[in-house]
N, C-alpha and C positions, 0 to 999 in steps of 0.2 A: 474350198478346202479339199488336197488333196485327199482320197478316203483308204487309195493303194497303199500297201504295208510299207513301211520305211525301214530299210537296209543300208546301217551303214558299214561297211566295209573299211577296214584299219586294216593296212599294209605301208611298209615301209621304201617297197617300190613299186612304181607306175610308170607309164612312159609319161614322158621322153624316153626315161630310163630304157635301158637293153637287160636281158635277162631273163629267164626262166619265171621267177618271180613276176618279173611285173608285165612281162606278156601272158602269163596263168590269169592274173586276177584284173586286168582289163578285158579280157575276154566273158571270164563270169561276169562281171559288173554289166555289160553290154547283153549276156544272156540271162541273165534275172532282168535288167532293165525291160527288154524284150518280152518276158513273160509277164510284163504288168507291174513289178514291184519299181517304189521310190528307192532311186539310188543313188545313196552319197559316197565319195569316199574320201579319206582322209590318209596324206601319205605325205612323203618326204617331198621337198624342194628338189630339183633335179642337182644328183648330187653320186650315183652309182652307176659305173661303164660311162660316163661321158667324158668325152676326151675333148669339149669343145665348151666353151660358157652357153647357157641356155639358158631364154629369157623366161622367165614362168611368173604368175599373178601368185598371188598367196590365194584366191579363189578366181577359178574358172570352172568355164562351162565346156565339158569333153564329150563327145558325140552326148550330149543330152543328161549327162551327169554332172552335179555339183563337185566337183575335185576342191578340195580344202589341202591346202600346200603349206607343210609348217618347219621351220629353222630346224637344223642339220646341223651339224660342225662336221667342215666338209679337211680329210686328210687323203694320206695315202694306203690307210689300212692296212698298214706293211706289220706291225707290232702290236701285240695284246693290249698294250694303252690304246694306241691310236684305235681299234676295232671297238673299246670299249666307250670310249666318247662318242665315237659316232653311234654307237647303236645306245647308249644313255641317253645322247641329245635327241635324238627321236621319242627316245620313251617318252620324256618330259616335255615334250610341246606338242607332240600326241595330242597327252593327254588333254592340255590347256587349249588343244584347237578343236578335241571334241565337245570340248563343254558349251561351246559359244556357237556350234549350228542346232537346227531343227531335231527334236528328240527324237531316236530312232525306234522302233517295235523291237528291231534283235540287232545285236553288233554280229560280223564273223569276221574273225581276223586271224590272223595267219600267220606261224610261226615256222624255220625260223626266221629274224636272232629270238629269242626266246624273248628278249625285253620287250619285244613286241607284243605278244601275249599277257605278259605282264602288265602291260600297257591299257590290253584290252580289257585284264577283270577289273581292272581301277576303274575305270569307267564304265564297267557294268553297274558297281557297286555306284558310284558317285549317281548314276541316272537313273538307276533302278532297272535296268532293262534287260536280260536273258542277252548270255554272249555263246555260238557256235567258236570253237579253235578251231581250225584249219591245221593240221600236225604233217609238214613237210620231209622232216629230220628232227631224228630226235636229237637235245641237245640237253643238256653240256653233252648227252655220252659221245656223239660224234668227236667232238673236240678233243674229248679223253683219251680216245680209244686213237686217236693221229697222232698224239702226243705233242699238242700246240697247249697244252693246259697242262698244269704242274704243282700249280698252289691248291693245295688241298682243303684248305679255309676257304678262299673263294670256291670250290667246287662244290663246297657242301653248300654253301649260301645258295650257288644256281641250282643244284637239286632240291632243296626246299622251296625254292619259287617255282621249280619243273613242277613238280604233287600240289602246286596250290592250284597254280592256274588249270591243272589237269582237274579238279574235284568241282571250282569252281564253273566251268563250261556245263552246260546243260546239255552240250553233243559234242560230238568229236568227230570230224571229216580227217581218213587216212588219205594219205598217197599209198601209204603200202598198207593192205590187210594185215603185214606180219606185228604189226606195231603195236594189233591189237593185247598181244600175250605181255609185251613190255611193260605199256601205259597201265596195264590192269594192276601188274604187278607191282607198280608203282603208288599206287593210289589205296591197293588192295580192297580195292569195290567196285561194282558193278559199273561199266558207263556207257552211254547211249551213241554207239558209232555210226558212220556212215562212211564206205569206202568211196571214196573219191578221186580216182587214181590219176596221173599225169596224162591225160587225153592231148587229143592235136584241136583246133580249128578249121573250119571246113576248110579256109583258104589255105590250108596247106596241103590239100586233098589236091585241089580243082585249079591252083594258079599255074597259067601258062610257064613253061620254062622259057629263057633268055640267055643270051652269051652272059658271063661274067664280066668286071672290069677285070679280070687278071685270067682271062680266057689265056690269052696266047701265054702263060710262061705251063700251062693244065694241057695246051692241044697235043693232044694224040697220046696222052698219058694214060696209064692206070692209077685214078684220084683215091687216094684215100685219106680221108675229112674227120678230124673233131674242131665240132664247133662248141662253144658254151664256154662256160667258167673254170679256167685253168689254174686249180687252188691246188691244195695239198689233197685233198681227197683223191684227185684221179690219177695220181703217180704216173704221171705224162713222162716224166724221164726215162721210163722202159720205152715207150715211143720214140722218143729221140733215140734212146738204143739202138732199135729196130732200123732205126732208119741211117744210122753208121754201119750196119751189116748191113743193108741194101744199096751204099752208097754208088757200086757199081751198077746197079740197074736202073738206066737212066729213065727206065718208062715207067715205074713208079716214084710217084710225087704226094708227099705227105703236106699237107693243109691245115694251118688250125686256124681257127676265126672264133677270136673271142677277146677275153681280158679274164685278168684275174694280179694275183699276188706273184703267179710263179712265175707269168710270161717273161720278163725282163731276165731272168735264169735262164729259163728254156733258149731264146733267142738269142741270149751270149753262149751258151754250149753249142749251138747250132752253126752258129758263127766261126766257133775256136775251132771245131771240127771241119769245119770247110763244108757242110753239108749243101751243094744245092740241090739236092732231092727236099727241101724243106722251105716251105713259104708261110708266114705267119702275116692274118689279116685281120686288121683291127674290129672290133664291134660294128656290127651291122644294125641296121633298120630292119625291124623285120621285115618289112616288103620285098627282101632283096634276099630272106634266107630260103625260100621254094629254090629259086633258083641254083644259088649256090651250093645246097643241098644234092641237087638235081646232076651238076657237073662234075658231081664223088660218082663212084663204082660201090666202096666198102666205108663203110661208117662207125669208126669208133666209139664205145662205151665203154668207157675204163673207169676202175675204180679200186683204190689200195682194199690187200688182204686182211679185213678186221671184221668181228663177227658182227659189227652191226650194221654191215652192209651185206648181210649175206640173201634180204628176200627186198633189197634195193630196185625200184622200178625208175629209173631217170627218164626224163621226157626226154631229153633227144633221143632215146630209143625210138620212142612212138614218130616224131617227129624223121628222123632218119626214114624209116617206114611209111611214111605217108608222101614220100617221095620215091619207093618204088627201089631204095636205099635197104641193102642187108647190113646187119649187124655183125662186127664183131666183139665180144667180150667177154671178161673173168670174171662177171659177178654171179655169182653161184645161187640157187632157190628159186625164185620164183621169175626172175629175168632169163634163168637157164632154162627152167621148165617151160616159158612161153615160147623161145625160139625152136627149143625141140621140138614141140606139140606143133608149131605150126612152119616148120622149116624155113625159117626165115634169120639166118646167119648160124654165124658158126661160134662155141664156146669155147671157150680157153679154162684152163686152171684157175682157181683164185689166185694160187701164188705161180704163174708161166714166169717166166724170162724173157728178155729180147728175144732170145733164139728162135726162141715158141711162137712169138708174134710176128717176124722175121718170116718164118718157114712158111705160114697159112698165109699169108701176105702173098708173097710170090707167088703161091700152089695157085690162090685166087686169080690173078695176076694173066693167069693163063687158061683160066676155065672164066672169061666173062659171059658168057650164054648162065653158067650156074648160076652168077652173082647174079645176072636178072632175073633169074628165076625166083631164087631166093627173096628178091625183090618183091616181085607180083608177087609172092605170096604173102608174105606182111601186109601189104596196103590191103591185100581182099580184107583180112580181119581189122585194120585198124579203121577201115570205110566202115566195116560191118557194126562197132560195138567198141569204138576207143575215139570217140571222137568227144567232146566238151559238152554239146548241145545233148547229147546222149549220156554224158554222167549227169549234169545242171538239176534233169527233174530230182535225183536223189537229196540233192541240198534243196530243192522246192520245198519237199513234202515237207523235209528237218524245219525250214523256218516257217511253215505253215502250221 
């Protein structure tokens, strides 16, 4: 009989999957694993960023972990129904696939879509067992505040399941400290946090760089890279802006490497404008994103003007930076406070324009000794004290 505490971990993406998500929490699962604890976890069929069929068991075994792989309804996520099915049908066979493995000591699970959360206290309650939330983003208000949510009936519904599952959890893991004045004020009591912020993995630290596949259309360019999830949050169409006033400068070349909802937008503006300072590359393995990382000069962090992004930490920040990659971005608090304290990119306004993004682009464009600099200085801090294995003990102690 195993005697090691048992962790299971509910999240709605794992790889295969691509994504911020589900490279976050197979990393911890790998770093608790590592520290000793049993680790199971429980997550969708591969079914988000895959652009290919992917064979998967409904259980396997991933470097040394039980994966428990449960039914999806797999669309195109384009429309408020289609987002809600999918993220319903996860809720509900979740549930029904956690009931049928080994009891675990503590769930943490991680939010958002928020149904996932939801997902988690059901089955605290059904096992009996003490559930950690993991709080990403908060939600609905994100939603709200883009203006992708409208029905006011439904939002009240998801804000009463926001305060359960918030009172419910026995601890609470931020991404952002700022979250903590939100969720308080939500709950209006007292709750047991633990900051946890968007760290890197060492292998983003220490992996050898390599040509890219799309080296030659990059050589001899000034790269400037967003990679990640191209939704409505990051209001990427000022980058396409940006990059129709740059269109005469042929030695900067803008990069985006990801998926999302808006790419197929972006890529048809990109097109009608005739831009080829503009190359869009589909989701990667992470094995392959050191690199590509590595082949950028300037690394974008964008994100629309709304107050509930204003003390917003995204991991490709840190990620950008563990590649020796400066940041540029508009989001204002405590993402502006780090770059300044540690000169590692430049900030823009929350609300810039193309012109604004345009202008710093170029200026960079022709100081690259600064962007390296800029550079080195980032990775010294994120080697020092933003790496994964270096937050991990703080969620030890929480499930301990």
């Amino acid at each position: 009989m195993n005697s090691s505490p048992h962790v299971l971990i509910l999240t709605q993406y794992f790889p295969p999957e691509a994504g911020a998500a589900a490279s976050r929490m197979s990393d911890y699962a790998l770093l608790l694993k590592e520290a000793g604890f049993k680790v199971s976890v429980v997550c969708e069929r591969p079914a988000y960023f895959i652009r290919r069929n992917v064979k998967s068991k409904n259980v396997e075994i991933w470097n040394g972990i039980n994966v428990y792989r449960s039914w999806v309804i797999v669309n195109k996520r384009s429309t408020n129904k289609d987002r809600s099915f999918f993220y319903l049908s996860f809720m509900l066979s979740g549930i029904w696939r956690s009931l049928w493995i080994d009891k675990p000591d503590v769930i943490w699970v991680t939010s958002p879509p928020l149904t996932t959360a939801v997902a988690g206290r059901i089955i605290s309650r059904l096992r009996r067992v003490p559930y950690i939330l993991d709080v990403r983003d908060l939600w609905p208000d994100s939603v709200i505040e883009l203006d992708a949510m409208k029905n006011r009936f439904f939002i009240r519904i998801l804000e009463g399941l926001e305060r359960w599952v918030y009172r419910g959890a026995t601890a609470i893991s931020l991404a952002v400290p700022g979250f903590r004045e939100r969720i308080a004020a939500k709950i209006k009591s007292k709750a047991d946090f633990v900051d946890l912020p968007n760290g890197v993995p060492d292998f983003m630290l220490t992996e050898a760089s390599r040509p890219v596949f799309f080296q030659n259309a990059i050589e001899g360019k000034f790269v400037v890279l967003f990679s990640g999830n191209m939704g409505i949050a990051q209001g990427l169409d000022r980058i396409i802006d940006a990059a129709k006033l740059l269109k005469s400068r042929e030695e900067i070349m803008f990069v985006f490497v990801g998926d999302g909802v808006k790419k197929t937008e972006l890529e048809k503006e990109a097109v009608q404008a005739g831009l080829k300072n503009v190359i869009f590359v589909e989701s990667q393995a992470r094995s392959e994103m050191p690199s590509i990382i590595s082949a950028a000069h300037v690394g974008l962090v964008p994100l629309k003007n709304v107050d509930l992004f204003t003390n917003a930490l995204p991991s490709k920040m840190f990620e950008y930076l563990a590649r020796k990659i400066p940041l540029v971005t508009n989001i204002p608090g405590e993402a502006a406070a780090f770059i300044q304290k540690y000169h590692c990119g430049i900030v823009l306004p929350p609300d810039h324009n193309a012109e604004d993004l345009a202008w710093v682009l170029s200026d960079l464009s022709t100081k690259r000794e600064k962007c390296a600099a800029m550079g080195k200085a980032g990775y010294a801090v994120i080697k020092e004290s933003f790496t994964r294995k270096y937050f991990v003990q703080r969620l030890i102690e929480k499930i301990q």
